[in-house]
C-alpha positions in Angstrom: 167.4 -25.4 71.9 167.0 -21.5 71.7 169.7 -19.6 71.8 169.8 -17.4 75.2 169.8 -13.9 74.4 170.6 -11.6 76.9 169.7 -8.4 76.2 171.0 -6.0 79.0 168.5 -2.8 79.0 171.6 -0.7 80.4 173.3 -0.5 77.1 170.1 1.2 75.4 170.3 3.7 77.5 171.4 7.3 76.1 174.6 8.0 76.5 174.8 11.6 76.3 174.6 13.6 72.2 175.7 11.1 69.0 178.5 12.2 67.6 176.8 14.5 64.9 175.5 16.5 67.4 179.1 17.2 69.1 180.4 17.9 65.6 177.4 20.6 64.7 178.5 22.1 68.7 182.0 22.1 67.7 181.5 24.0 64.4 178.7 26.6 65.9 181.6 27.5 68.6 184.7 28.0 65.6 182.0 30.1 63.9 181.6 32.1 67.0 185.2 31.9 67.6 185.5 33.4 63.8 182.6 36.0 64.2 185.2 37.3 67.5 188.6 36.8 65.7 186.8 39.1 63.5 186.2 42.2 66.1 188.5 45.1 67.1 191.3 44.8 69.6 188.9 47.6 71.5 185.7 45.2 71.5 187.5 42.0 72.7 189.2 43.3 75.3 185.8 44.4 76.5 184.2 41.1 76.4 185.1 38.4 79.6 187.4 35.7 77.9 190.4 33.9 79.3 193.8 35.3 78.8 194.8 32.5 76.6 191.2 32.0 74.2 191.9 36.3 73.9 195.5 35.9 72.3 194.3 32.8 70.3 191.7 35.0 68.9 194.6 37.9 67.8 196.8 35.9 66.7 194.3 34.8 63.8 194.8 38.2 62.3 198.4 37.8 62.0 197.8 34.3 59.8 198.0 35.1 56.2 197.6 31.3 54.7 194.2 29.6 54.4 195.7 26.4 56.0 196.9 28.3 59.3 194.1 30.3 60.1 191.4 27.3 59.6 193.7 25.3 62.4 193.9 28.6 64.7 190.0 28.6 64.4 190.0 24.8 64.9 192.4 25.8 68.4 189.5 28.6 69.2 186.7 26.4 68.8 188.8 23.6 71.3 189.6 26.5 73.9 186.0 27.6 73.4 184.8 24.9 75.1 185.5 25.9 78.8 183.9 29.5 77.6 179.8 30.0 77.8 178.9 31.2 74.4 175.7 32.6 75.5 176.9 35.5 76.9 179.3 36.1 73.8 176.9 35.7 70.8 174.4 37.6 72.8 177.0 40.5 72.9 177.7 39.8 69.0 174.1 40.0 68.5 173.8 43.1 69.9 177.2 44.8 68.4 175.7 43.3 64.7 172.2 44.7 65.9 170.7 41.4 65.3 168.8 41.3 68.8 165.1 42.3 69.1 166.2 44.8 71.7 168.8 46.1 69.4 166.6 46.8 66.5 164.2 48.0 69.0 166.6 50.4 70.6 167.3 51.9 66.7 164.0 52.2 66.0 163.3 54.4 69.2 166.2 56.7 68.0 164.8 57.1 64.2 161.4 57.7 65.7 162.8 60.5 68.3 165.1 61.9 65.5 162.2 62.5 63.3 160.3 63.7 66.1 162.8 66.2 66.9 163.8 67.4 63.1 159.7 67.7 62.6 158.5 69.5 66.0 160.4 71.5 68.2 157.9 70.6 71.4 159.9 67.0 70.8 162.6 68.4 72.3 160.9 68.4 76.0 159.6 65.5 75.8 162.6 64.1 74.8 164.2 65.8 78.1 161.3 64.2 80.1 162.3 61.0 79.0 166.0 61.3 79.4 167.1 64.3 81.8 171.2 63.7 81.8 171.2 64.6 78.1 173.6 67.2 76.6 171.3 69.7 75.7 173.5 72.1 73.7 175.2 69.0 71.4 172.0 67.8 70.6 170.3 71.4 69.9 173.3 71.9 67.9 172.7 68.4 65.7 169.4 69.1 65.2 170.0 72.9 64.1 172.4 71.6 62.0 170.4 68.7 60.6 167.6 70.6 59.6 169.4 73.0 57.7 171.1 69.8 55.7 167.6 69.1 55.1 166.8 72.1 53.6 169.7 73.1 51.7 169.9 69.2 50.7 173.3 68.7 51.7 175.1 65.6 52.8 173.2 64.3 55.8 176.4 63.9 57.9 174.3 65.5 61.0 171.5 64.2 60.4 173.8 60.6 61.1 175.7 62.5 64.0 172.0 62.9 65.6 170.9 59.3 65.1 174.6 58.0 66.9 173.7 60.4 69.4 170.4 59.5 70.0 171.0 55.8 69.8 173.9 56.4 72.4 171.9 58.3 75.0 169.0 55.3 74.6 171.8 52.9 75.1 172.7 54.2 77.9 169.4 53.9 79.5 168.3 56.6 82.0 165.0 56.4 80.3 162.1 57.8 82.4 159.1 55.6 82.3 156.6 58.0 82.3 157.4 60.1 79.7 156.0 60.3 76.3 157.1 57.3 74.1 158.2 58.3 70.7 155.2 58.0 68.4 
């Protein structure tokens, strides 16, 4: 005689991700919760976390032994888990300029700060694009830069122009149908 063998189909079925795949989740969220223990008091109080995953994440700056900060992270990457990370490493992302929208927000301010520094007819278009800048500041920094240029000085406004550029394009207020940099 044959042995029956029943063979239910139910316990095939997927159960949900093996057991590698909730170890690789766990570790991607205590990197995250690393890469945000890792920001200023100023930046993560300006991100959306839970009162208690925010002091978890200061009080790994306090640790000073290997052995206590790898548990804190391990307690970060547990209270993580009721947190979208999403949102967060987007934010990173965009803070580390890692995002396409990032780079392509930096790129637009290199292009209109060698615009400006080569042309002065940059400057209107430039005021086309974005009316609510500060028109003396950034006369000023280009002014300023130019003669660093020329005198080959430190380019300390020449940088100043770029964060100020890069600020006003981060703010948005971008009119559509002015002249993109070139």
């Amino acid at each position: 005689m044959e042995p029956q063998q029943d063979h239910d189909d139910t316990d095939d079925a997927f159960d949900g991700p093996s057991k590698s795949q909730r170890k690789r989740d766990m570790h991607a969220l205590q990197d995250l919760g690393e890469a945000l223990a890792a920001l200023s008091r100023e930046r993560l109080r300006s991100l959306d976390l839970p009162d208690g995953l925010r002091d978890a994440l200061l009080q790994v700056r306090s640790l000073r032994t290997h052995g206590a900060i790898r548990r804190q992270l391990q307690y970060v990457g547990k209270l993580m888990r009721d947190v979208d990370p999403a949102p967060l490493q987007a934010r990173l992302d965009a803070w580390n300029g890692v995002s396409r929208e990032a780079v392509a927000r930096q790129h637009e301010a290199e292009n209109w700060r060698e615009r400006l520094l080569a042309d002065d007819a940059a400057f209107a278009h430039l005021l086309e694009a974005y009316p609510g800048l500060d028109i003396p500041e950034l006369r000023t920094l280009i002014r300023n830069a130019r003669r660093e240029r020329e005198e080959s000085k430190a380019p300390r406004n020449f940088r100043e122009l770029y964060r100020a550029l890069l600020a006003l394009i981060e703010g948005g207020g971008a009119d559509t149908d002015a002249a993109p940099p070139a």
